[in-house]
N, C-alpha and C positions, 0 to 999 in steps of 0.2 A: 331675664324676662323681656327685657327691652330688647335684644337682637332677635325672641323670636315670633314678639309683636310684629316686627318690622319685615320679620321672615312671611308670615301670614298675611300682610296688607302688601307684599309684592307678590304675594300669591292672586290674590284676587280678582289686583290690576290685571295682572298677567291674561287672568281665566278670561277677562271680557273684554279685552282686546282681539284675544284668541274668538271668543265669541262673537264682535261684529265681524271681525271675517269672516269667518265662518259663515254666517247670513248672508253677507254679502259674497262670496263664492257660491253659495245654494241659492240668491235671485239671479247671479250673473249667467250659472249653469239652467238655470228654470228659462230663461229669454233666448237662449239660444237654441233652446231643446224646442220652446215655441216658434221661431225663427224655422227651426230647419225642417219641423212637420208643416208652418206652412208654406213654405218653397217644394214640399212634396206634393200636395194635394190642390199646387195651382195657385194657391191665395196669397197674395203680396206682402199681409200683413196679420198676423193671430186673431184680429177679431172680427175676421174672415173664416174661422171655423168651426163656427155655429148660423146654424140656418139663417138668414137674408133673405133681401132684396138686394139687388147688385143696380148700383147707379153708375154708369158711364153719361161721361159729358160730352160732345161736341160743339164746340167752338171754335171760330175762325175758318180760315180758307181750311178745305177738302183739299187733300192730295190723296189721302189712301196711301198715307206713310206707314211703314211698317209697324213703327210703335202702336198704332192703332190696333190694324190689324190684327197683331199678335196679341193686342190686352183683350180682343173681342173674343180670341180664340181660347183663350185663359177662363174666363167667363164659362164660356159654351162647359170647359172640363172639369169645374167648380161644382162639385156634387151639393155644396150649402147652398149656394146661389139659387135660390127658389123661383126667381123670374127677375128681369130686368127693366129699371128705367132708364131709357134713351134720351135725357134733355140734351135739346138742339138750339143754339143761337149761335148763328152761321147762315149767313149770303149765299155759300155754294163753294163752288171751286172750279175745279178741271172736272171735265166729266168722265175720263178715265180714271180718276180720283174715287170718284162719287159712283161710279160702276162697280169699283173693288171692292168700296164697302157697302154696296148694296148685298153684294154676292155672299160677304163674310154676314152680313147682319141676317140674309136669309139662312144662311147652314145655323147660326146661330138658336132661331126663331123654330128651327125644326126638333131643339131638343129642350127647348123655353119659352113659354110667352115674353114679348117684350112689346114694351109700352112706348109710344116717343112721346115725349112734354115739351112740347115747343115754348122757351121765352119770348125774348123782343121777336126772333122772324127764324123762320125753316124758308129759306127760297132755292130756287132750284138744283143744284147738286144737294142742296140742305135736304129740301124736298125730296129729293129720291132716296136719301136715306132712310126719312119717315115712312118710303112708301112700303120701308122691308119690314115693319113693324106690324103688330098683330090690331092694335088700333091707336090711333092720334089724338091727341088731347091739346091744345092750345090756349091759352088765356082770350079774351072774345078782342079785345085789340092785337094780338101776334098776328102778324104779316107770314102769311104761306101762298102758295105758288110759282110764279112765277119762272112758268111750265116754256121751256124754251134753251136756245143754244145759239153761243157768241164768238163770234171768232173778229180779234180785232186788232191794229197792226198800222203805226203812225204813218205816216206820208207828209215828207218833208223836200221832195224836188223842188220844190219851188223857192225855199228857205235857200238852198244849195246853192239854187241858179241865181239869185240875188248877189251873192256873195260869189258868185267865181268859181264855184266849186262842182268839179261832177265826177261822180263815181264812174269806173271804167270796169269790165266784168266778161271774163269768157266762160261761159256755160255747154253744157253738153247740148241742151235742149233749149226751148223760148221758156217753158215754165217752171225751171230749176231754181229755185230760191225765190218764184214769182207768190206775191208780191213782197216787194223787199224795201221799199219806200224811198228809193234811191232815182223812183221813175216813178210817171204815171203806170197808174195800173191799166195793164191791158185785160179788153173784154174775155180773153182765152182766161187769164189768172183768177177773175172772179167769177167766173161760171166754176173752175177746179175747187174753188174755197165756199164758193156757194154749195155745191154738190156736198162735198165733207159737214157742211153742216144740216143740209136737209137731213141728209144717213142719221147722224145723231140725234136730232129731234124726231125723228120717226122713230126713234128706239125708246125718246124718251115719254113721247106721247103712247106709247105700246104699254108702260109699264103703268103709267098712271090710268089708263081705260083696264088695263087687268087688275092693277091692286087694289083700285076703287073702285070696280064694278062700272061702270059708263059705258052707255051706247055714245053713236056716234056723235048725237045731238048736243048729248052732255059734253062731253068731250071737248067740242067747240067750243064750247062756253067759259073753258079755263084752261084752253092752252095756244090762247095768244103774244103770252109771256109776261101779262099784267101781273101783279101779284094783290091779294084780298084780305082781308083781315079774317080773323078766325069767324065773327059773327059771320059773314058772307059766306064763308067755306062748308058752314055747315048745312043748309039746305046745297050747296053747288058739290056735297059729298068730298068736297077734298078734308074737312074736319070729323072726327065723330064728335067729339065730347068737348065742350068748354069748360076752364078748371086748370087747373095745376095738378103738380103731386099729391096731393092726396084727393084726387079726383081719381088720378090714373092707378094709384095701390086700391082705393075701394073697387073701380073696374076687375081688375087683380083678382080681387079676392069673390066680387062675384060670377065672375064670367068664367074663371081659369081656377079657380078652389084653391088660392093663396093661403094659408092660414093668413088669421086677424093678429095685426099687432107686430107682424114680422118686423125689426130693425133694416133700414136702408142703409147701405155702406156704399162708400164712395169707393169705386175702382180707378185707378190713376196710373196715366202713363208714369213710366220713371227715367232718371236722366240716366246720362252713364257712369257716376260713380256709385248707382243706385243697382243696377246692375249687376255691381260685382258684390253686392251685398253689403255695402259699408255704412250706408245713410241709417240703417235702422237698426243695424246691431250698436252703433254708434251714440246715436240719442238714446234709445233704451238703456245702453250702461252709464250714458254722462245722465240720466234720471236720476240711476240706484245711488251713483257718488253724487246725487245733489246739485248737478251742474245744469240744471235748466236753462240759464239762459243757451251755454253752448248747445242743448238739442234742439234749441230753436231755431239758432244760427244756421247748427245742420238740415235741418227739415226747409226751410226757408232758402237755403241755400239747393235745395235739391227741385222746386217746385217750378223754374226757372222756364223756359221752353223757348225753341228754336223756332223761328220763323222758314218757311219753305218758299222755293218761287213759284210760280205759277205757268207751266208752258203748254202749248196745246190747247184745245175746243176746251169754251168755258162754259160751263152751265153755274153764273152764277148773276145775281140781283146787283145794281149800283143803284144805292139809295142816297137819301140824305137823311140828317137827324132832324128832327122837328125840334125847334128849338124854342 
């Protein structure tokens, strides 16, 4: 009786050891089956495939780096994604930055309303982002404008000539690599870097008298390259609405027939080991085994982001912090 006692309770053992794997092979095959429908349908991450609002963030310097780019254009193919909120705190950039994603946010804007929510400041390359948005919402202290284009480039001949020192240079032409700060600048180089910059601010002034509706007079008034705070903006028509996010979802929902209540999801650039798929099939299975801290590690470890430089016409604000 006793061997087959002992036969029956290593029965048992057996059966429910047999049994958490088993669960745990049926969540590990369930997350991946989620994983790989939503890598089909566009969505970064499964609770991405039920109806939204899709929140993209910009912040920092504007380059109109690809990762952008391509997560705008993910968006646009996201059939759940019911309309987008655009929050902006960012100075600007390059304005060939700030052109590429004006372009991507309008192809965007033609198959979804999209909303910009400006924090601390939208200024100029910022600015032109907001201006591809369907309407602008700002808190009544955010700083917007600052409707304008910089092209700027040290000069230190005279540091040089102090010190002994002079650059020597054969060129094809006088104004190849002019100005180069190695000389005084000549009047021929700043008339060539003046011109490039007028060109751009005529493009940029163009865009803000179409997006915001301004005659000429208006115009005037807000593209000297001062920047305004949202209270200011909104009779000078650069703001519509003062408020946050749930100012710019209730717009949403009555101007663009949102349903009420929709969930906002954060849409996120991803790094490169995010790319090959590893970060979230990753912490989702260090979950099932219990390993939270390491999917912490992982996700925290993926959230990281590269800085770019900055070259070319700047369309961007240098502020200070009010301290």
């Amino acid at each position: 009786m006793t061997a087959t006692t002992d036969y029956l309770l290593d029965r048992r053992r057996l059966r429910r050891k047999l049994g958490w794997w088993r669960m745990a092979a049926i969540a590990a095959a369930a997350i991946a089956a989620l994983i790989a429908v939503a890598r089909l349908t566009g969505a970064d991450s499964p609770d991405k495939l039920t109806p939204h609002i899709a929140r993209l963030s910009l912040q920092g310097m504007i380059t109109g780096d690809k990762d952008t780019i391509d997560l705008i254009k993910k968006i646009g193919q996201s059939n759940q994604a019911k309309a987008v909120l655009l929050t902006i705190d960012s100075p600007g950039g390059t304005t060939t930055g700030a052109e590429k994603l004006y372009n991507e946010l309008r192809r965007l804007g033609e198959k979804k309303p999209v909303v910009a929510v400006v924090g601390t400041v939208a200024a100029s390359g910022a600015y032109i982002a907001a201006l591809a948005t369907d309407t602008i919402v700002a808190e009544s202290n955010s700083l917007v404008g600052s409707v304008g284009v910089l092209f700027q480039y040290p000069n230190f001949y005279k540091l040089l000539d102090s010190v002994g020192v002079k650059v020597e240079e054969v060129k094809s032409s006088p104004l190849k690599a002019s100005p180069n700060g190695y000389e005084p600048t000549s009047e021929a180089a700043k008339a060539a870097i003046a011109s490039l910059v007028t060109d751009s601010y005529a493009w940029f002034k163009d865009l803000v008298k179409e997006r915001r509706r301004l005659d000429d007079a208006e115009l005037a008034k807000v593209a000297d390259g001062r920047v305004f705070t949202a209270r200011q903006g909104v009779p000078l028509k650069l703001v519509d609405v003062i408020g946050g996010e749930r100012e710019a979802v209730a717009w949403l929902e009555t101007n663009k027939n949102i349903a009420k209540d929709l969930p906002v999801r954060d849409w996120k650039k991803k790094s490169s080991i995010e790319r090959l798929g590893l970060v979230d099939s990753a912490a989702a299975l260090a979950r099932v085994a219990g390993l939270a801290s390491f999917a912490e590690i992982l996700e925290q470890a993926s959230s990281a982001e590269r800085s770019a430089s900055l070259d070319g016409l700047l369309a961007i604000w240098q502020g200070f912090d009010a301290r």
